[in-house]
C-alpha positions in Angstrom: 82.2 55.0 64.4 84.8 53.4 66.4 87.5 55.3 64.9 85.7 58.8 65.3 85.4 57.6 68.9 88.8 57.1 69.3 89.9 60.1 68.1 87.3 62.2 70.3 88.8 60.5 72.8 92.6 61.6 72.1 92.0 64.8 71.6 90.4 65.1 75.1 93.6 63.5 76.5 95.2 66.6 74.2 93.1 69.0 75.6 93.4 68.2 79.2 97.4 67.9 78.9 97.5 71.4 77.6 95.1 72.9 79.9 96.9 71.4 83.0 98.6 73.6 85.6 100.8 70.8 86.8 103.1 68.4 85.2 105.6 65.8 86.6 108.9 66.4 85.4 112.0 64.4 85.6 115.7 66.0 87.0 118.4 67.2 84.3 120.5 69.8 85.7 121.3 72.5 88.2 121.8 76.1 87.5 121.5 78.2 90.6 119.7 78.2 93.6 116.1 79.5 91.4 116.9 78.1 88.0 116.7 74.4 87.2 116.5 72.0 84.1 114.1 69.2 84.0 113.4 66.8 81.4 109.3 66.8 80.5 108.2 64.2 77.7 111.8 63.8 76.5 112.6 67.3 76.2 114.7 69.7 78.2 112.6 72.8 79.4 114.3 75.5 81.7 112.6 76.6 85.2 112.2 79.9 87.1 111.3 79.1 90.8 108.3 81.8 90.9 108.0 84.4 93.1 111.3 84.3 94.4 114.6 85.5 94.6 118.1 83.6 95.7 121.5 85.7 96.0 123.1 85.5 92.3 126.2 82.5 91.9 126.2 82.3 87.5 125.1 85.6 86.6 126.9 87.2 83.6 127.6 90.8 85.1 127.6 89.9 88.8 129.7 88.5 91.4 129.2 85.8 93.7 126.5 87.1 96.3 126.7 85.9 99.6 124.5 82.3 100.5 124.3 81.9 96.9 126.6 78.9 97.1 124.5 77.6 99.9 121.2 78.4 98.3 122.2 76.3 95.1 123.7 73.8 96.8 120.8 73.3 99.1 118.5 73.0 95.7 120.4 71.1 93.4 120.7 68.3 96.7 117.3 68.3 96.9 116.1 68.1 92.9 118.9 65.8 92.6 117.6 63.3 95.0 114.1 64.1 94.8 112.2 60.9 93.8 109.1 62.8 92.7 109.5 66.3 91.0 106.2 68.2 90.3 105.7 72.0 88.3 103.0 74.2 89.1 101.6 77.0 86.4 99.8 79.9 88.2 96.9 81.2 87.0 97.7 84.7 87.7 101.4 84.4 85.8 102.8 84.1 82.4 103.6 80.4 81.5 107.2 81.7 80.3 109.3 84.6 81.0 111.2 86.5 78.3 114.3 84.0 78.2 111.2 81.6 77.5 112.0 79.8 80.9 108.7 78.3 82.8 107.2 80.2 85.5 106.5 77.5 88.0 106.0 76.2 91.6 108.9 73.7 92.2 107.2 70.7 94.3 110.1 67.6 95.1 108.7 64.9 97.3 105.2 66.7 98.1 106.9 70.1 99.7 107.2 73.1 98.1 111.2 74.3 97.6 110.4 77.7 97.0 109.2 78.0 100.8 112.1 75.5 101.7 114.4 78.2 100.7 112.5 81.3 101.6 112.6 79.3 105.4 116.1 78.9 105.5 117.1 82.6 104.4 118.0 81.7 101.2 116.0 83.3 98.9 113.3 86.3 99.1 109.6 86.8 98.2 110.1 88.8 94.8 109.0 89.3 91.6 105.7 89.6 92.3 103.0 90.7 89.4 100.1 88.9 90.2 98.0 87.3 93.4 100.2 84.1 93.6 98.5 80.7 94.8 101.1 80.5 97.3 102.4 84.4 97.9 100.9 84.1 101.8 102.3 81.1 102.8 106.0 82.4 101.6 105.6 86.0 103.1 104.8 84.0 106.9 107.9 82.0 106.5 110.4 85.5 105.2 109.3 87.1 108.2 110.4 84.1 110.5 113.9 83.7 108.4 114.3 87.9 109.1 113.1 87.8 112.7 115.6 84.7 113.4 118.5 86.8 110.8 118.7 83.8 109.2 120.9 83.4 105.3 120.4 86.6 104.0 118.7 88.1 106.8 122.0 88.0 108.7 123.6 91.3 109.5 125.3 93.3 107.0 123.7 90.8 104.2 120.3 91.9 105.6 120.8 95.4 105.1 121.8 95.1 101.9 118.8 92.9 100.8 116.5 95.5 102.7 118.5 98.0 100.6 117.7 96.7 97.3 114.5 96.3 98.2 113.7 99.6 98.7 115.2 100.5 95.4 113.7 98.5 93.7 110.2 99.5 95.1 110.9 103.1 94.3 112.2 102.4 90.9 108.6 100.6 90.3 106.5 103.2 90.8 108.8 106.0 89.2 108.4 103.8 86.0 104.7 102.8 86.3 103.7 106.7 86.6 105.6 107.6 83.4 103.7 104.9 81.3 100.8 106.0 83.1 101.3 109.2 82.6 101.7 108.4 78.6 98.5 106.3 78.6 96.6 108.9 79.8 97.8 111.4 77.2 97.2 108.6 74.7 93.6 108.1 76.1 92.9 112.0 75.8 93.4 111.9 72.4 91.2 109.0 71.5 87.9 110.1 69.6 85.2 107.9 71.1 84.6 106.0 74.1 84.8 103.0 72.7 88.3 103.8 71.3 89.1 105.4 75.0 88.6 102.0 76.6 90.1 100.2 73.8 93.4 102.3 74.5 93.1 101.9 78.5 92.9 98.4 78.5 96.1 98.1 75.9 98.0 100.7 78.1 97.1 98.4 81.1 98.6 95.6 79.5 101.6 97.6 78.5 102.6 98.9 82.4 102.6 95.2 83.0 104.8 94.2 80.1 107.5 96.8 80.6 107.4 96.5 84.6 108.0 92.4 84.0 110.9 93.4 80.8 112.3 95.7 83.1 112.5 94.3 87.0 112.2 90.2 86.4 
């Protein structure tokens, strides 16, 4: 009896530490001003700041974008020195992206550094596909940083970030209405209304697949 009991009682523990959306986390290395390592029960596990975007410093096919420097450097001083590191999953996002990096809220010392940087102009609210825990909060503070042309608000960088932006937007929608397009062709064909809502609700799931595979 005792030993049933104690086993009930670990899997609970089990069940709770896989259900739970935050986990404490432990500083291994810097990558870039969104992208950090962390060291979670003994293993290494790469993170992808959610929801946002900092000007590229590492990546393979692109030059050095302007506060890029400044926007790693200000992260990897304060995950460095952060007594107290905390990840967030969000409900409304994948748990890993397709380089199998976690999605996550970054908290270090009890603030959020995804809003740290959106605040300071260096990074911007992106990479949205869901209704984010925090998307409102991040949105107030991008409007202050582009009001005050601040990072990559300022001047010529801001009308290139606007720039891509709009691109980007565009290049969205142009893509979602040819899979749409497709599903619908694909739903027409279906037999029964059973099998038309069967399709519909894969064909959903695919627009969100390919919009992640192709703009994250």
């Amino acid at each position: 009896m005792k030993k049933l009991f104690l086993t009930l009682i670990f899997l609970f523990i089990g069940l709770i530490d896989i259900s739970a959306k935050t986990i404490e986390v432990k500083f291994s290395e810097c990558v870039d001003g969104d992208t950090a390592k962390f060291i979670y029960k003994k293993e290494e596990i790469t993170a992808r700041f959610l929801a946002i975007d900092t000007p590229e410093t590492v990546h393979p096919n692109k030059e050095e974008e302007p506060y890029g420097k400044e926007a790693s450097e200000y992260t990897c001083n304060k995950i460095r020195n952060a007594e107290a590191i905390e990840l967030e999953y969000d409900e409304d996002s994948d748990k890993l992206d397709k380089y199998n990096r976690h999605l996550v809220w970054v908290f270090v010392d009890g603030e959020l550094l995804q809003k740290k940087l959106v605040s300071k102009g260096y990074a911007s609210v992106a990479y949205l596909y869901g209704n984010y825990k925090y998307t409102d909060e991040l949105e107030e503070v991008e409007q202050d940083a582009e009001n005050n042309k601040l990072g990559i608000w300022s001047n010529e960088e801001s009308e290139n970030k606007q720039q891509e932006k709009d691109v980007e937007i565009v290049e969205k929608k142009n893509y979602k209405k040819i899979i749409i397009f497709a599903g619908i062709a694909i739903i027409m064909c279906a037999a029964s209304t059973k099998s038309r809502n069967k399709v519909k609700k894969e064909v959903n799931k695919e627009i969100k697949k390919q919009i992640k595979k192709r703009f994250r």
